[in-house]
C-alpha positions in Angstrom: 0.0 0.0 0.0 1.3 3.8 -1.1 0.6 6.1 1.5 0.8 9.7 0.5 0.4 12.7 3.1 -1.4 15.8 1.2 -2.8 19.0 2.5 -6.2 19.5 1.1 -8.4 22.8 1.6 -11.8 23.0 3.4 -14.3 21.2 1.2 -18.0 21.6 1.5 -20.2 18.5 0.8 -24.1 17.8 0.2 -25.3 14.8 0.7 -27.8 12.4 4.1 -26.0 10.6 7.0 -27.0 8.1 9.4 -25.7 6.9 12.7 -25.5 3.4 13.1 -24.3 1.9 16.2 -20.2 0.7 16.1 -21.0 -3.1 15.6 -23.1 -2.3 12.1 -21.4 -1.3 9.3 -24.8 -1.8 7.2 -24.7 1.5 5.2 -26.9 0.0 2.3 -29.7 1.9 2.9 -28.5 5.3 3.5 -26.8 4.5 0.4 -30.0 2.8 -1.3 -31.7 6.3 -0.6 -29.1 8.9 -1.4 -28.5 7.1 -5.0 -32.5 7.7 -5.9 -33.0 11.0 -4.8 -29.7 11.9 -7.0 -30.7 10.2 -9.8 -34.3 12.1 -9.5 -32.7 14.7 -9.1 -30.9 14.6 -12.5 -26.9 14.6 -11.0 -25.4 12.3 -12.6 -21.3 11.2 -13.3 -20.5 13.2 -10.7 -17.9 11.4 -8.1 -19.4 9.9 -4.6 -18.4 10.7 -1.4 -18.6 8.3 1.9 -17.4 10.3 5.1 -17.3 8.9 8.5 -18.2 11.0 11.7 -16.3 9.7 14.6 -18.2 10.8 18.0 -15.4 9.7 20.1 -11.7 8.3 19.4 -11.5 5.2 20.1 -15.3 4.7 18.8 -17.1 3.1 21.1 -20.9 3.5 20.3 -21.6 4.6 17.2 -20.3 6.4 13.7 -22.0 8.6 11.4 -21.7 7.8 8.0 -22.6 10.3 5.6 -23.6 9.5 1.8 -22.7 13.1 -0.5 -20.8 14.7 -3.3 -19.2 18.0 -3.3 -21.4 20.7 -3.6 -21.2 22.8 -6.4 -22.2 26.5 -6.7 -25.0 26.6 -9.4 -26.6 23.1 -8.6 -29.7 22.4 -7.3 -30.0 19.4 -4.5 -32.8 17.4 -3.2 -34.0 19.7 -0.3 -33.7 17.1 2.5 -30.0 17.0 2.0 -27.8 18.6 4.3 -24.6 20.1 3.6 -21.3 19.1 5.5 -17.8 20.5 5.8 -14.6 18.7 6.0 -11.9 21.0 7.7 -8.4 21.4 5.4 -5.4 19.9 6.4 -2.9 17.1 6.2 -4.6 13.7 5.0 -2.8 10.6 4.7 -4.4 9.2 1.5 -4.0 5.9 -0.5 -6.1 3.6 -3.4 -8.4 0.8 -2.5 -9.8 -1.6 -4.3 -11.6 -4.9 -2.2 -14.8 -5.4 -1.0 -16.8 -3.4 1.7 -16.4 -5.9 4.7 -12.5 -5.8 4.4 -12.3 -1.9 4.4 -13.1 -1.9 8.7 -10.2 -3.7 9.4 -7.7 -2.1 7.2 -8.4 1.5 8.4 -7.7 0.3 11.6 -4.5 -1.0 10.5 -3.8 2.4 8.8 -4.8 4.3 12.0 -3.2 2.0 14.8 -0.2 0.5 13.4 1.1 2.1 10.0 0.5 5.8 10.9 2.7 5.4 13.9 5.5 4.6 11.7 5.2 7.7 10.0 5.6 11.8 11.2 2.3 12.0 11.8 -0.5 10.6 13.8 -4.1 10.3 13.4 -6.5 13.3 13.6 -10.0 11.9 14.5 -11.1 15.9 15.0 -11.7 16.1 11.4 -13.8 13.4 9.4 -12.3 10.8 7.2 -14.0 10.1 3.5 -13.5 7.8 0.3 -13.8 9.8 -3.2 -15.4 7.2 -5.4 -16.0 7.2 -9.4 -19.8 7.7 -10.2 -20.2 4.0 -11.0 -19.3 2.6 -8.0 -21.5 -0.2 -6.5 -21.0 -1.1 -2.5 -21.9 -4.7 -3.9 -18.9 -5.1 -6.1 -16.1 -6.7 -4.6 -13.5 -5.0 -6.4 -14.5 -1.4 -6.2 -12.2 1.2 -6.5 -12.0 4.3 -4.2 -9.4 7.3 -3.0 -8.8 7.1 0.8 -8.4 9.9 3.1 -7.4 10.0 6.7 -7.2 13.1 8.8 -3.5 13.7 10.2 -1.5 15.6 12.3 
């Protein structure tokens, strides 16, 4: 795995969450949803966006998971959607490809015993998210998506 460490500026995103408690990682739904209302809503090839919420470090309870895209000045969104902000910084980022069920365990690894090797540690202050192409499908087990991991 090819780690790179990038500072990125504040992004605004648009998109639903839901918080699911730590032992489910069953976004399907929220994912299920926030695909038809963009599709109804005419936005299509844009990339996805999948950003965690951590309410405490380590998580004990629960995570938010937030389904979005980056908003864009002149476009018009579903009007239950909420907009989100990821804070700038220093992101550790890397490419994976592998099925949904795998992803847990290798953030964890990421966050607990590669960062430490590095200059920098992990941020959970700021929110962590996966860029993904427009066609991705949570069912296919060789998906691709961009990784990002708040540092300090």
């Amino acid at each position: 795995m090819n780690i790179e460490f990038i500072d990125i500026p504040d992004r605004t995103f648009i998109g639903r969450s839901l918080t699911l408690p730590l032992q489910s990682h069953d976004v399907f739904a929220l994912w299920q949803q926030f695909r038809k209302e963009q599709l109804q809503a005419g936005i299509i090839d844009v990339k996805l966006i999948s950003m965690q919420t951590y309410h405490e470090w380590p998580p004990t309870t629960a995570i938010t998971h937030v389904a979005c895209l980056e908003k864009k000045q002149y476009q018009e969104y579903p009007k239950d959607w909420c907009e989100y902000f990821i804070k700038g910084g220093v992101y550790a980022t890397f490419e994976y490809s592998g099925g949904r069920s795998e992803f847990p365990s290798l953030l964890k690894q990421v966050i607990l015993e590669i960062l430490p090797t590095t200059n920098y540690s992990f941020d959970p202050s700021r929110n962590q998210f996966q860029i993904m192409p427009a066609e991705y499908s949570l069912s296919d087990p060789q998906a691709s998506e961009s990784v990002y991991i708040s540092v300090l």
